[in-house]
VEXDO-556057 format. One line per 10 residues: number of its first residue (from 1); their letters; for each residue x, y, z of C-alpha. Coordinates in pm, whole numbers, plus 32768, in hexadecimal, padded with zeros to 4 digits. Layout:
BEGIN
NUM) A) X Y Z  ...;
END
This chain:
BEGIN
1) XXXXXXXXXX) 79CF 8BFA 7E34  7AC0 8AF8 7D6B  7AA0 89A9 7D7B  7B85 890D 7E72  7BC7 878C 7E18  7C96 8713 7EEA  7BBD 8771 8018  7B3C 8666 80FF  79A9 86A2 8146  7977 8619 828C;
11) XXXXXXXXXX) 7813 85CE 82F4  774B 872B 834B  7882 87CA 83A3  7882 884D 820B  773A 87FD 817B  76FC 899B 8182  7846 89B4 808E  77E8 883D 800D  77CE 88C1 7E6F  78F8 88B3 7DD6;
21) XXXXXXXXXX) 79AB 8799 7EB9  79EE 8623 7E39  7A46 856A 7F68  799F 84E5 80A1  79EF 8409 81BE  78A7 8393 82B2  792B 82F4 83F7  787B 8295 854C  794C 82CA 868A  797A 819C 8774;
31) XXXXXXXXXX) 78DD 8256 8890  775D 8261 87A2  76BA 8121 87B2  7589 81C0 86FF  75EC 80ED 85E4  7571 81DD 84DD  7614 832E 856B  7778 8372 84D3  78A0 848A 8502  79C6 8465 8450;
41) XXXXXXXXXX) 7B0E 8400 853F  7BFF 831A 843F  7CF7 83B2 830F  7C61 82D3 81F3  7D39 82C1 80A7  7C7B 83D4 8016  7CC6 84EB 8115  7CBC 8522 8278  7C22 864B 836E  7B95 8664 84D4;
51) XXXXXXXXXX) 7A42 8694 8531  793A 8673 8647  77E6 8680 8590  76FB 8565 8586  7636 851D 846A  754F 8438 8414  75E3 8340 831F  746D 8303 8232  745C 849D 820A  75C8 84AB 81C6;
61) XXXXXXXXXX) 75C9 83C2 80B9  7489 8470 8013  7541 8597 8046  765E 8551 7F89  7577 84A3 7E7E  74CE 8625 7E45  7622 86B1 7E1C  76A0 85F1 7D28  7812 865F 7D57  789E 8543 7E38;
71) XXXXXXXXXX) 79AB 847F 7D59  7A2B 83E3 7E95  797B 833A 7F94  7A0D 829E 80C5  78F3 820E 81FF  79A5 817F 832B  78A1 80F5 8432  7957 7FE4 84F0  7863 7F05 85E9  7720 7F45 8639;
81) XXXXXXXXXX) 765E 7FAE 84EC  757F 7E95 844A  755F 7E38 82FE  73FE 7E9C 82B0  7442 7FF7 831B  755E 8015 8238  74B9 7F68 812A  73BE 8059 814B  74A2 8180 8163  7516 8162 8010;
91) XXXXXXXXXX) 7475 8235 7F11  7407 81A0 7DAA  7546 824A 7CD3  764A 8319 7D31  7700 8313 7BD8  7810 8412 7BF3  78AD 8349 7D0A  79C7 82B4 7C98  7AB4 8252 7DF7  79E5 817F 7EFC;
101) XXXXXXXXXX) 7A97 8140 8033  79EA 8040 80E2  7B39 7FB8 8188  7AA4 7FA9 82FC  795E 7EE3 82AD  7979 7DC9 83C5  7876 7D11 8330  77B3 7D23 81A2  767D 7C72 8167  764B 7C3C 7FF6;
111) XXXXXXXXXX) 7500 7D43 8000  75E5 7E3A 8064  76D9 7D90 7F65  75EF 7DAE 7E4D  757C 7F00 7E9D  76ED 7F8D 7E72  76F4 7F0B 7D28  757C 7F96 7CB4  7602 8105 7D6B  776E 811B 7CE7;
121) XXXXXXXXXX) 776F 80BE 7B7D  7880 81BA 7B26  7967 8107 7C1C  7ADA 812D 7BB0  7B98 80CF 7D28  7B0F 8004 7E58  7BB2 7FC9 7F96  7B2A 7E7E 803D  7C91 7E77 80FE  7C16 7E12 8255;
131) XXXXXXXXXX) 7A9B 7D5D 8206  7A6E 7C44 82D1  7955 7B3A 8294  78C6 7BB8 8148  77AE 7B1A 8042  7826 7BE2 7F3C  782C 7B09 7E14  7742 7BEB 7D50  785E 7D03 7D5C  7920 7C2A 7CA8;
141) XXXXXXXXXX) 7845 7BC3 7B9F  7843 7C1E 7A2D  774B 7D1A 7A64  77EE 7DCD 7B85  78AB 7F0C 7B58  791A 7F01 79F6  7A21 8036 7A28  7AE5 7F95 7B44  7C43 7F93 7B32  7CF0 7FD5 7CA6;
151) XXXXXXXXXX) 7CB5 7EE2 7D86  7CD7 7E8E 7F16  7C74 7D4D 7F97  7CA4 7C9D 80E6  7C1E 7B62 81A8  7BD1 7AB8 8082  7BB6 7970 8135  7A82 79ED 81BE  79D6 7A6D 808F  787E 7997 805C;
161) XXXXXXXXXX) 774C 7992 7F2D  75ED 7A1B 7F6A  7594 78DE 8062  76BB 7927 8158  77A6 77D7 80BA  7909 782A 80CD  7990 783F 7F49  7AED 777A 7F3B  7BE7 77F8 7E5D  7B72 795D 7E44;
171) XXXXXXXXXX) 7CC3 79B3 7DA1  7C57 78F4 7C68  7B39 7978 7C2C  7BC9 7AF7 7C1F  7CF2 7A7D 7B45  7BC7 7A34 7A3B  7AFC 7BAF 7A89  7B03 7C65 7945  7B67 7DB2 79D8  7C47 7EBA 797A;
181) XXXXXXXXXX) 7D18 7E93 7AA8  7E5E 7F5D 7AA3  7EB1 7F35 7C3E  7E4C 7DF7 7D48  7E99 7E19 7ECB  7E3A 7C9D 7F28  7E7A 7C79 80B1  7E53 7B75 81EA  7E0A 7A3E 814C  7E87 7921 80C7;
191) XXXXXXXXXX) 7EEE 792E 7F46  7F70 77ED 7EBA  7EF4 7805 7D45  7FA0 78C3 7C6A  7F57 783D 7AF4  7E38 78F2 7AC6  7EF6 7A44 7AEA  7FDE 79E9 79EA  7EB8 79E5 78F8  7DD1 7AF2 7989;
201) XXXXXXXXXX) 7CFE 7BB2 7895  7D99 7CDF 792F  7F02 7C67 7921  7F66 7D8F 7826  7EE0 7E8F 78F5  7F3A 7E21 7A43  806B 7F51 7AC0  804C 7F24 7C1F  802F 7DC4 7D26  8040 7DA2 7E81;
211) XXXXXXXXXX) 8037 7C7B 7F47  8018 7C57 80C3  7FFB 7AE4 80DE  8033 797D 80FE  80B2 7964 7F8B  8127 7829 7EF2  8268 7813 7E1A  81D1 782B 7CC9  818D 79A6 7D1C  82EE 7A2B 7C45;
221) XXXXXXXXXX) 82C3 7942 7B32  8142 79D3 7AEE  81C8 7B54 7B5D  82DD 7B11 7A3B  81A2 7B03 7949  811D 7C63 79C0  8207 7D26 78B0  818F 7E62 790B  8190 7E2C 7A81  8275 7F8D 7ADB;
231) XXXXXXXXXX) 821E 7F53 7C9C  8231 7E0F 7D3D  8222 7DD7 7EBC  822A 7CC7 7F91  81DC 7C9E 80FE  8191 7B30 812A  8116 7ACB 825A  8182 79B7 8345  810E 7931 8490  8148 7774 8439;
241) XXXXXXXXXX) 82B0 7780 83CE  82BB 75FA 83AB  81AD 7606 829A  8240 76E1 81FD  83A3 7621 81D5  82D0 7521 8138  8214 75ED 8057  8345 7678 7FC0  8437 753A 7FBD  8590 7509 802A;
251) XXXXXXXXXX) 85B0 7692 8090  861A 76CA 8207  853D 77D3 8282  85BA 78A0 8384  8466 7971 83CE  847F 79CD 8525  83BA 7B27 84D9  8283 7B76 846E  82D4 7B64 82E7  8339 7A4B 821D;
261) XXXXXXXXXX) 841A 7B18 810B  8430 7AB4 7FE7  854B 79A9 8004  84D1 791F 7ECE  84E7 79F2 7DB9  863C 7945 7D88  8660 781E 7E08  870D 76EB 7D93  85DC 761E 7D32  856C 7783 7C6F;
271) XXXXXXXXXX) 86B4 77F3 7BE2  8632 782E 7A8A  8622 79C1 7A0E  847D 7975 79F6  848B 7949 7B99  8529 7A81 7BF9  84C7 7BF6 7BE5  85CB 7C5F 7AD9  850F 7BC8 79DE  8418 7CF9 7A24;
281) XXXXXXXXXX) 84C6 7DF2 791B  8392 7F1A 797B  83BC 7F1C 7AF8  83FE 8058 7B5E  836D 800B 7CFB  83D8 7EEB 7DE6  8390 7EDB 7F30  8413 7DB2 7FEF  840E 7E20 8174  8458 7D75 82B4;
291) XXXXXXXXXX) 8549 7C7D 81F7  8601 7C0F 8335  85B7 7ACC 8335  8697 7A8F 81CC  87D0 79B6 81B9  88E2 7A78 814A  8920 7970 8006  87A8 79D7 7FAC  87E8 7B36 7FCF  8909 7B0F 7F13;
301) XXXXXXXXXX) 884D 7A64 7DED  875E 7B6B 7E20  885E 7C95 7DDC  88FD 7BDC 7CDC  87EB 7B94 7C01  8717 7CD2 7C42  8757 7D9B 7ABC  862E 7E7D 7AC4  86AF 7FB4 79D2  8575 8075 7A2B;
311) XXXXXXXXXX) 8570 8042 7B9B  8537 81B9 7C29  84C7 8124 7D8B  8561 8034 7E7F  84C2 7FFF 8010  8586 7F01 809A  8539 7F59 81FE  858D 7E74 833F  866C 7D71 8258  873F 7D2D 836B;
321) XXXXXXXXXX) 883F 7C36 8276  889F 7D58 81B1  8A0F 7D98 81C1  8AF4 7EAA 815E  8B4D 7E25 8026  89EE 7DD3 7FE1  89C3 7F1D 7FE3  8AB2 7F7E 7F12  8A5C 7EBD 7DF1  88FB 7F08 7DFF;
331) XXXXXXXXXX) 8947 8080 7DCB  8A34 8032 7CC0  8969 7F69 7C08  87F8 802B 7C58  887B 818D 7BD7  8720 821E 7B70  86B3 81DF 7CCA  85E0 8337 7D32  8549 82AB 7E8A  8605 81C2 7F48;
341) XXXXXXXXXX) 85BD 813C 80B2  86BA 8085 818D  8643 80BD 82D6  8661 7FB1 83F1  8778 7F11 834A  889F 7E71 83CF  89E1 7F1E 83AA  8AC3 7F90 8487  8AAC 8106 840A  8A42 819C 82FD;
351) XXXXXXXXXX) 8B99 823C 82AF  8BFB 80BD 820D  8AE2 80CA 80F1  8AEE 8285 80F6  8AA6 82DA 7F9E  8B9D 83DB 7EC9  8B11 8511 7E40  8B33 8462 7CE4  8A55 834E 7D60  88DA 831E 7D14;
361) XXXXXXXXXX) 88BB 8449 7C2B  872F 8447 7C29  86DE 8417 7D92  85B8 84FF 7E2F  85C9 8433 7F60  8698 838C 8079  85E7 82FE 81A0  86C9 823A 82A5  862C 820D 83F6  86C3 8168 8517;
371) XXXXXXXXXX) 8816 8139 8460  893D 8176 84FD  89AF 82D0 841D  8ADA 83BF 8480  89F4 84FC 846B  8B1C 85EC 840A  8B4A 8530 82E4  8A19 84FB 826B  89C4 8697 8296  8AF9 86E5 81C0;
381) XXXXXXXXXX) 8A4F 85B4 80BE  891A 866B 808B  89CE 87E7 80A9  8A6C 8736 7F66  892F 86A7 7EC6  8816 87AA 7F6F  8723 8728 7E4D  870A 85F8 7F1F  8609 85BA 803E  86BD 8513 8153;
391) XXXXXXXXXX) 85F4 8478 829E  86DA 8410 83A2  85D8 83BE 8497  846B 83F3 84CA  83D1 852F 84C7  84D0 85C8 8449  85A9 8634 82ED  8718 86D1 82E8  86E4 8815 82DC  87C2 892B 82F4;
401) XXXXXXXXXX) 87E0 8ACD 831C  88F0 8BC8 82CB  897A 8CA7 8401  8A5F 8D96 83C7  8AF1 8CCE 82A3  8B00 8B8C 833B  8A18 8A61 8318  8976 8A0F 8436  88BE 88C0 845D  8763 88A5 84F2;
411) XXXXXXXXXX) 872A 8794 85EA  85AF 87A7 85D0  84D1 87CF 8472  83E9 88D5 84C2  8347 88E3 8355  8220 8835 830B  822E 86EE 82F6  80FF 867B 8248  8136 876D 8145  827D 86CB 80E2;
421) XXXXXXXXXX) 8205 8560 80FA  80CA 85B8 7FFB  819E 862A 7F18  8284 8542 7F24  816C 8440 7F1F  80DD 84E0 7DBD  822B 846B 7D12  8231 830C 7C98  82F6 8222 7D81  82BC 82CB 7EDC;
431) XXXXXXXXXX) 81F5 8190 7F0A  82F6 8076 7F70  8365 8159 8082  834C 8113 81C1  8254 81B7 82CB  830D 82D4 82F4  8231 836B 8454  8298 8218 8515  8357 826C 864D  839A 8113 86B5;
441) XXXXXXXXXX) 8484 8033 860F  83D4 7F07 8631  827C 7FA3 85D0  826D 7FD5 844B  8117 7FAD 8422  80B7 80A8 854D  7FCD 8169 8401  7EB1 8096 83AF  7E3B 8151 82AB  7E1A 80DC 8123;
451) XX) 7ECA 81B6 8064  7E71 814B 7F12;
END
């Protein structure tokens, strides 16, 4: 039987078919309170199934230690499973794993900590993304997972050493990790120190940084230093807008959503090329969503100075100042663009902004949810361009059939899906747009998975 590799192993449910398969996801349902008994019921960023078969996590583990084909690992427990049974759980080496998805841990003592970093020495990407109070300072030392280089990280303000003492400036301290990072998701916490990123070991190699945080404004001047940066997103977070008006000077915030956008990358006080994100000649990705809380004279400076040659992707989803002619130049100006996402934005149709057949010559994709859009016209757009991948809503692409010689439009997609989305998602860029299954136009972050 051949080797199937992108398969999901999901506790027992495939251990009869387990040679030959490289991924795994261990997860206890919320209704076991066992604390040791698991069934997987969560999509992890390594693959995602159903299944109703308990296992015990210990044998599991040993299990997967025997076959020695699990590359990715993902182990989502939630509440209710102490440390010294996990600790224990852990076998001395699994060396062939190289993905660890550990994104649900609620809590990490630093022997479970330290046992990660004795079992996975072959480490290459770790999701921390949701890890709450954490002594994991011996994951970050110099002896810890030499092969690293993707990275998810979140709650940093609660990370502590080996005696449970909360470690300040966290940030500083990874700036300095001599790792071969190439891609950093850094999320819900506060990040005020930039200058260490401007001079990271891994500078060179760093392609790919996300931030969903408090930031201060020094974060453009040390992202103009990552040369070979090609994705940059930024979802800052923001919940004291008066703070933050201080922290960044004489700029009047207008945050009245849940994001603080980046109003800085040009603002007055900033105005030189080194502050804004055209000095990035490499980027190909930028993500920049829920941007309604922008004054139109920063958007302006933002459109203006945004030269990036090599941009392929743009998600500029929920920017609410956007105008028509905003629009417009954008597309003029951002011709390579392949993926571009304008949904939730605020024009009065999308017949002012409709793009020409001549328009956009590369684009694979055209996403533009809860936009006000003359249907007709954009039907006889894509009967023009059928190359190009257009969602006008969720669940759904423009998709047409033939009928007696006539075109006849679909009102419902009945292909699958997922199948589209994962292949869209294995070309480069598919990454700054936004979640496309959301129903709700307020609700962009209804997926809480890490996909990474």
């Amino acid at each position: 039987m051949v080797a199937r590799h992108v398969v999901s192993i999901v506790g027992w449910l495939l251990v009869q078919n387990f040679p030959g398969n490289d991924r795994c996801c261990l997860s206890r349902p919320s209704s076991d309170n066992s604390g040791s008994t698991f069934q997987f019921e969560r999509t992890s960023i390594f693959g995602q199934g159903k299944c109703a078969c308990k296992f015990e996590l210990m044998n599991v583990l040993e299990i997967l230690l025997v076959s020695n084909d699990v590359r990715r690992l993902s182990i989502d427990f939630g509440n209710g499973v102490s440390q010294t049974v996990l600790a224990e759980s852990f076998p001395e080496r699994m060396i062939n794993v190289t993905h660890l998805d550990i994104g649900i841990f609620l809590e990490l003592s630093d022997v479970v900590a330290t046992k990660i970093v004795n079992c996975f020495p072959n480490l290459e990407v770790l999701n921390m993304g949701r890890t709450g109070e954490a002594q994991v300072m011996s994951m970050f030392s110099e002896d810890a997972f030499p092969r690293i280089r993707r990275l998810i990280l979140g709650h940093l303000e609660n990370f502590c050493d080996a005696r449970g003492n909360f470690v300040k400036d966290f940030v500083e301290r990874l700036w300095v990790w001599r790792r071969p990072l190439t891609s950093i998701l850094l999320r819900g916490f506060q990040i005020t120190n930039f200058e260490g990123l401007k001079n990271a070991p891994f500078k060179l190699a760093l392609s790919e940084l996300h931030l969903e945080a408090h930031i201060g404004p020094g974060v453009f001047d040390a992202v103009s230093n990552l040369v070979n940066l090609t994705i940059f997103t930024l979802n800052p977070i923001v919940d004291d807008e008066d703070r933050l008006a201080q922290r960044f000077g004489p700029l009047e915030l207008e945050a009245k959503w849940s994001y603080l956008v980046p109003s800085i990358l040009c603002t007055p006080e900033n105005s030189t090329t080194s502050y804004c994100l055209g000095c990035c000649p490499q980027l190909q990705s930028l993500g920049i969503a829920g941007s309604r809380s922008l004054r139109e004279e920063d958007i302006h400076k933002l459109i203006k100075r945004l030269h990036c040659p090599q941009l392929q992707s743009l998600g500029i989803a929920g920017s609410r100042s956007l105008r028509e002619e905003d629009i417009h130049k954008l597309i003029k100006r951002l011709q390579n663009l392949r993926f571009l996402d304008l949904s939730d934005i605020n024009v009065a149709t999308w017949n002012e902004v409709m793009l020409n057949e001549n328009d956009l010559p590369n684009l694979r994709f055209l996403m533009l949810h809860f936009v006000s859009i003359d249907m007709e016209a954009l039907e006889k757009f894509n009967l023009k361009r059928p190359e190009v991948i257009i969602s006008a809503h969720p669940d759904h692409f423009i998709n047409w059939n033939m009928l007696d010689g006539k075109v006849v439009f679909n009102s419902h997609f009945d292909g699958d899906i997922n199948a589209v989305l994962n292949d869209l998602d294995n070309e480069p860029g598919f990454c700054c747009m936004s979640r496309f299954l959301c129903r709700n136009e307020n609700d962009f972050d209804c997926d809480d998975v890490d996909d990474f």
